[in-house]
N, C-alpha and C positions, 0 to 999 in steps of 0.2 A: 504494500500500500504506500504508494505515495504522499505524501504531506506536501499542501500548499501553504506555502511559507510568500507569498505576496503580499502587498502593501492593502489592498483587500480585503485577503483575507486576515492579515493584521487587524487590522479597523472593525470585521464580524466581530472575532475576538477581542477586541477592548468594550463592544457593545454586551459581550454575554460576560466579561471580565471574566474569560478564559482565554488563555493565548493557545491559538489554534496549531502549534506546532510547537514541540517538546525546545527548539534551539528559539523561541523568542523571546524578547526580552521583555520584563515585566510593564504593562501597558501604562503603569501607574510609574514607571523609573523614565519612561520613555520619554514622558510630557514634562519632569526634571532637567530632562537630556534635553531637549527643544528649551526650555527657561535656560539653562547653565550655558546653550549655545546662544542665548541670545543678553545673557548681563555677561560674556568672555568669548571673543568671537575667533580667540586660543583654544577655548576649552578642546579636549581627546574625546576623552568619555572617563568613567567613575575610577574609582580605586576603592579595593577591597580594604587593602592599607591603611588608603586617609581615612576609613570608617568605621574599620576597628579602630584607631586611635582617634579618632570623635567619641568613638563610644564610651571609649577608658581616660578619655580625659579631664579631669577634674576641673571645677572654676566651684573656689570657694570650697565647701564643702559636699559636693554633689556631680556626679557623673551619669551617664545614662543607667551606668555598673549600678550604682546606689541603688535602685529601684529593680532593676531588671536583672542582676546579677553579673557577675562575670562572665556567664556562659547565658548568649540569648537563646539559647536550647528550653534554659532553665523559667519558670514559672517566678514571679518575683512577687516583690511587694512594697509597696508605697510607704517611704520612710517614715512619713505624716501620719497620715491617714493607719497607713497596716493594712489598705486594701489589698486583697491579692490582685498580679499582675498576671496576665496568662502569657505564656513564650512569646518572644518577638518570629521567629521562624516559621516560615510556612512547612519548612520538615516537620514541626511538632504541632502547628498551630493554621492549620489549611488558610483559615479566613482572614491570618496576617494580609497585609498588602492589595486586598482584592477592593476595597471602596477606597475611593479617591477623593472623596472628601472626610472620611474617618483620617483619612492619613494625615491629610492635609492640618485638619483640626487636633492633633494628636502631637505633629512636629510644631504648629506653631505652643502652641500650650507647653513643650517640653522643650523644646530653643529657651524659649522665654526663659522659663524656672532654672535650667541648669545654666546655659551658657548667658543670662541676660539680654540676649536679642532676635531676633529673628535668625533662622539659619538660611542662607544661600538654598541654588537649586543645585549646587555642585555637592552642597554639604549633604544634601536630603539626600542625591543621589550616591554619594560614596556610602552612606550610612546604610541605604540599601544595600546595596551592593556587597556590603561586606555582612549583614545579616541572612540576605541573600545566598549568601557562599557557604552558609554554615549548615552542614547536613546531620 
């Protein structure tokens, strides 16, 4: 069986927020990718790198680790609060990444608290990118 992997059938799949072939990129990183190319018109594309070290990087007292743990595999919990937090990974956690305005509402709210500002579309997408990669 062949997979169509077209621009197309790209776009079915960001409408049923399934990507229609196993090699695409997540439809919710892509629209990051398109913002990071257009505030750096340098930008490559993400780094798994810059986003595990976004994730482990403290400001103040608080990293993304504080909440989510060291391993986004792992289930966390809200330092404040004690909510539980469910895995960042779609390995553990299917419904990671699949709304795009959950995410959207989610990064700004947590830029804000840990790093005090808004994050970039480069940051959001490395951040992916590197939870992404975590199987």
């Amino acid at each position: 069986m062949k997979l169509n992997c077209n621009p197309f059938a790209l776009a079915a799949g960001l409408a049923l927020a399934l990507p229609p072939c196993a090699s695409a990129a997540n439809p919710i990183q892509d629209g990051y990718r398109a913002a990071a190319r257009q505030e750096n018109p340098a930008f490559k594309d993400f780094s798994a790198d810059a986003g595990q070290k976004l994730y482990s990087t403290k400001v103040g007292d608080l990293a993304c680790a504080s909440c989510h743990t060291d391993s986004p595999k792992a289930a966390g919990k809200h330092v404040k609060t004690n909510k539980e937090i469910l895995p960042l990974t779609p390995s553990t956690n299917p419904k990671r990444f699949t709304d795009a305005a959950n995410v959207e509402k989610w990064f700004k709210r947590n830029c804000n608290d840990v790093l005090k500002r808004a994050c970039t579309a480069q940051e959001k997408g490395d951040f992916m990118a590197y939870v992404l990669s975590v199987k």
